[in-house]
N, C-alpha and C positions, 0 to 999 in steps of 0.2 A: 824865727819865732821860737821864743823859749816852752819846751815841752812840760807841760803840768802833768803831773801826774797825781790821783784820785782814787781814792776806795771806791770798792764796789759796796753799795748799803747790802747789807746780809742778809736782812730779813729774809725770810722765804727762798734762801741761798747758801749761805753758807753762814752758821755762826760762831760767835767766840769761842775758840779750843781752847783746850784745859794744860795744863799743862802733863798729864799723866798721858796724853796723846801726844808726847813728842813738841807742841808746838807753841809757840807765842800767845800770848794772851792779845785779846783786840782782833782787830780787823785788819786782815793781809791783803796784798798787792796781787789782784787778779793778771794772768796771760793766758792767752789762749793762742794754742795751735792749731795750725790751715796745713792742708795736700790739696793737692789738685783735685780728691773726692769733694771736696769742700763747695759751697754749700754742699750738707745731706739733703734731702728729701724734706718739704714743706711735710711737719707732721703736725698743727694745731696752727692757730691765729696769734699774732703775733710777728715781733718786725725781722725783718729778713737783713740779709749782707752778701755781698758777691769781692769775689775778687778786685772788681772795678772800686765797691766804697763799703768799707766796714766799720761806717759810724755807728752802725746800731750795735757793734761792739764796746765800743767807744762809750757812747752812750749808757751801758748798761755795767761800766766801770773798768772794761779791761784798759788795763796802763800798759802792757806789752803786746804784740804780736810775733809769736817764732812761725813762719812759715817753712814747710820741706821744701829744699832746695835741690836734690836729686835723688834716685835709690838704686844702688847696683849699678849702677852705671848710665846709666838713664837721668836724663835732667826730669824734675818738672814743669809743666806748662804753665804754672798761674804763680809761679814764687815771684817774679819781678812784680808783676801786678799791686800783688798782695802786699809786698813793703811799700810799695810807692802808696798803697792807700790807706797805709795807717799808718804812714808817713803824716799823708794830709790830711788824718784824723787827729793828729796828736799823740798819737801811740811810740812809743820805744819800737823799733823794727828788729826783727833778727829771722835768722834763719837754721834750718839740721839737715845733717845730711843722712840717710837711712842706708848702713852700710849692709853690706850682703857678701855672706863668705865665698862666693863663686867669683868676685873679682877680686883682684888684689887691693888693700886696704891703704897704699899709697896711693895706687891710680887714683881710688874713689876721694882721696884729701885733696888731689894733685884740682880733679873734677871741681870738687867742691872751692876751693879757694878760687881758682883761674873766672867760674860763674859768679862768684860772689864779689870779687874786686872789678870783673864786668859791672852787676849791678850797682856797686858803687860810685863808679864811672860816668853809670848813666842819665843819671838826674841831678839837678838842685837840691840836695836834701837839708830839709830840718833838721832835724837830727845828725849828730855828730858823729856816731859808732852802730854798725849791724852786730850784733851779737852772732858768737859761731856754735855751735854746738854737733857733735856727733852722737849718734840716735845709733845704739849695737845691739843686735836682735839675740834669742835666747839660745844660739849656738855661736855666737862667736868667738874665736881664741882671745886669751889676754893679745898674743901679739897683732891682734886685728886695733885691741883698743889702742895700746904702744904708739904702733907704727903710727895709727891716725893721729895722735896727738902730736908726738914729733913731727912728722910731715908740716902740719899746719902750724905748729909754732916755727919751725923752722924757715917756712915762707911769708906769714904774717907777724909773727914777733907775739901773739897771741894764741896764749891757755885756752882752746876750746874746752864747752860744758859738755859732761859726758851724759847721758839717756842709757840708761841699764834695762832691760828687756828684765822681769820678774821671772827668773828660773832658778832651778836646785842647779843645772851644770854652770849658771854666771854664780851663784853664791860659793859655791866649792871652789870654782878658780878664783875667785880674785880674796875669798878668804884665807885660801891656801899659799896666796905669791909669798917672793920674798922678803923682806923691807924694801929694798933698795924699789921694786917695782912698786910695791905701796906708795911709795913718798913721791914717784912722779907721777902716780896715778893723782894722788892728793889734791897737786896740782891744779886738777882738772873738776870744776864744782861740779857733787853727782844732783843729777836730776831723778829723782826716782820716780817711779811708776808704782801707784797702789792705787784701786778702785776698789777693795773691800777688806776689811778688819782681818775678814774671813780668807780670806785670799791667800794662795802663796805657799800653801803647806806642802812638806815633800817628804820623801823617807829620811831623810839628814836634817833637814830645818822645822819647827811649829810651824803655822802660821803666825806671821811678824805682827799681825797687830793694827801696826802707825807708820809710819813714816820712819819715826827714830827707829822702831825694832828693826827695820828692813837695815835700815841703817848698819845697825850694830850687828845683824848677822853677815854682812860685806866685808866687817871687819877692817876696813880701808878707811875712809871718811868721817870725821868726827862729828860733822853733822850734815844734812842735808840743807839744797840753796834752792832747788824749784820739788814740788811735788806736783805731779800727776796723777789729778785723784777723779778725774772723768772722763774716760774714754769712750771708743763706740765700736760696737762688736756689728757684725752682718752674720742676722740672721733670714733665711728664705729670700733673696734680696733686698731685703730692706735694713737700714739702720737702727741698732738698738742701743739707748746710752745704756752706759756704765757709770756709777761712780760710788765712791766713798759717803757713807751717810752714817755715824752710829755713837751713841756715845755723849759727848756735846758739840760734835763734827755733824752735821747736819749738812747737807747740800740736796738739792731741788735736781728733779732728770733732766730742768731747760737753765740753761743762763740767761737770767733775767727775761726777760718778754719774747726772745728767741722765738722762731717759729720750726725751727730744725735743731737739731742733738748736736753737741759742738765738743770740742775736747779740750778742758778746762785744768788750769795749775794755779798753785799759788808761790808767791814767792817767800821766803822765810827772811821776811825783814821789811821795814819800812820803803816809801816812797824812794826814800835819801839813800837808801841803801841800794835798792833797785837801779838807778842811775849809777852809781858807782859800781856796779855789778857789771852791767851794761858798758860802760867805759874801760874795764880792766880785761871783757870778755868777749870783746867786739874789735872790730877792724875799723878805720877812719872811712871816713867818706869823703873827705875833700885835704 
């Protein structure tokens, strides 16, 4: 089955950014990412999705799915689920892996590759490539980011996307490296994380703004290829989204007709480019 892929209509969602925010003009290629927390909590009316079928994602325009694939050392429990059913939604599948400096940062590639070429394995898939990506929290060494990238290019032949944690200690290191470490980080397309304008400020850095300024204070990557601009904070036990809204960046607290808070990216380029992203960033499946 050849995979289509489709905007999400913005309305009441996300609309045309400007270009002084860093980003393309028109309407961008929704993904959304899943854990094992996933579904949150039924908060309003509206359609749900489970690990088993995530067409009301589908549905409501996501073109991709990254599911977490382990954290620390620890697999999780719904990542196979979750690509097989936006497999058979139509969606791009991929998966991250959520590293943690208490284990070593090969094990956790060694982890994460061995479960993912599992999953690849394990079904008839649509789709041709799982996208890989490493998710590095807001203490980790550059040689945590290093090691993981070698590792998993060194076993799959594939440049995982890197997930930058929004802190002053990742911006001073990796603004600080050398070139030589610059240029293989480059390698690796950053995915960045921003939920507000406001966001981000420290004693060394303003707050960045957009995406691009985050950007440009990394000092590493020329431009950004996924933004994360709605996450979900726990507060009192329950789930509270987060996201990016300000400006002529507009985004809604629910993705489309959602009945639970979800954690929402866009991708920085068309449909056509998304697939190719996907293919240059992903492992084969068959």
């Amino acid at each position: 089955m050849k995979i289509r892929l489709w905007l999400l209509p913005l309305a009441g969602l996300l609309s045309q950014c400007g270009g002084s925010a860093g980003m393309p003009h028109g309407r961008m290629t929704q993904v959304i990412n899943v854990s094992a927390y996933d579904p949150k909590e039924r908060q309003r009316e509206g359609r749900s999705f489970s690990e088993h079928d995530v067409s009301a994602l589908r549905a409501n325009g996501a073109a991709g799915l990254i599911a977490r694939c382990g954290k620390g050392g620890v697999l999780d429990t719904k990542c196979a689920e979750f690509l097989a059913s936006a497999d058979r939604a139509g969606m791009l599948a991929g998966a991250y892996y959520r590293l943690q400096t208490h284990v070593d940062a090969v094990v956790q590639a060694d982890q994460f590759v061995s479960r993912m070429q599992e999953i690849a394995r394990g079904r008839s898939w649509n789709t041709s490539r799982l996208l890989l990506c490493g998710d590095f929290d807001a203490n980790s060494k550059l040689s945590d980011i290093t090691r993981f990238i070698d590792r998993v290019e060194a076993r799959t032949g594939v440049t995982p996307v890197v997930y930058l944690e929004n802190s002053e200690h990742m911006r001073l290191m990796l603004s600080g490296a050398d070139s030589a470490t610059k240029a293989k980080l480059r390698r690796a397309p950053y995915w960045a994380a921003l939920y507000s304008h406001e966001s981000g400020a420290c004693k060394c850095f303003p707050a960045p703004g957009s995406p691009a300024g985050l950007t440009k204070q990394y000092n590493v990557w020329h431009d950004w290829s996924l933004w994360q601009y709605g996450g979900v904070d726990w507060e009192h036990g329950c789930s509270v989204a987060k996201h990016y809204s300000n400006g002529s960046f507009r985004s809604g607290t629910f993705f489309g007709d959602l009945n639970c808070p979800v954690e929402r990216n866009v991708f920085h380029g068309n449909p056509d480019d998304l697939a190719g992203f996907w293919q240059r960033h992903g492992i084969a499946v068959r």
